[in-house]
C-alpha positions as CSV (number, residue, x, y, z in Angstrom):
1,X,106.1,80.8,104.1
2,X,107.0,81.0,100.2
3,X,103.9,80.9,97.5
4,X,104.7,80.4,93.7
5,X,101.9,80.1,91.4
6,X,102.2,78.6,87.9
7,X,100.5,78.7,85.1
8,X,101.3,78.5,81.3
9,X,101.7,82.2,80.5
10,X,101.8,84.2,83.6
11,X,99.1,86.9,82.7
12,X,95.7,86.2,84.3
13,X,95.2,82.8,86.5
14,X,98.6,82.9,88.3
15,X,99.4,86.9,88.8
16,X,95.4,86.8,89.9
17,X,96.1,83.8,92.6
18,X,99.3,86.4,93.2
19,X,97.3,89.4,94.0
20,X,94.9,87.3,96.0
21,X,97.2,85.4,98.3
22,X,99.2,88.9,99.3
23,X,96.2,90.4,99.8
24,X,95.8,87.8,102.4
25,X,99.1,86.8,103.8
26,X,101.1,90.5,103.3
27,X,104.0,88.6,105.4
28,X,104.5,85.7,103.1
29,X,107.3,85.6,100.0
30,X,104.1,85.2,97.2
31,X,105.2,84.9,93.6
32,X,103.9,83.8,90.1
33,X,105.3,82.3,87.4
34,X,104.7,80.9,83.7
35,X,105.9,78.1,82.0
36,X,106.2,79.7,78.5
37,X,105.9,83.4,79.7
38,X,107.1,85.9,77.5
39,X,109.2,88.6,80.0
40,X,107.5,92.0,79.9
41,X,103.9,90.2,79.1
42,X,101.5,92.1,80.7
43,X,98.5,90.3,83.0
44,X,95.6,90.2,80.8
45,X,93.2,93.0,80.8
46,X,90.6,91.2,82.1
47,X,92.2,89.8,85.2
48,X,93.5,93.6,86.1
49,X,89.3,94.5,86.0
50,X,89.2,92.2,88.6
């Protein structure tokens, strides 16, 4: 199965959903995206606390 998660900047709700979902299905083809990500952005510090 292949996951994509989107959100507008791709640093906490969809790398979050990201981390979740391959921590639950390792097997799967899991991915986030954003819709106006900036490349190199890193996922906000409070989603990595998480």
């Amino acid at each position: 199965m292949k996951i994509i998660f989107v959100c507008s900047g791709n640093t906490c709700r969809s790398p979050l959903a990201e981390s979740i979902a391959k921590s639950l299905l390792p097997h799967d083809s899991i991915a986030s995206r954003g819709l106006f990500a900036v490349e190199g952005q890193a996922i906000s510090k409070e989603s990595l606390e998480l």
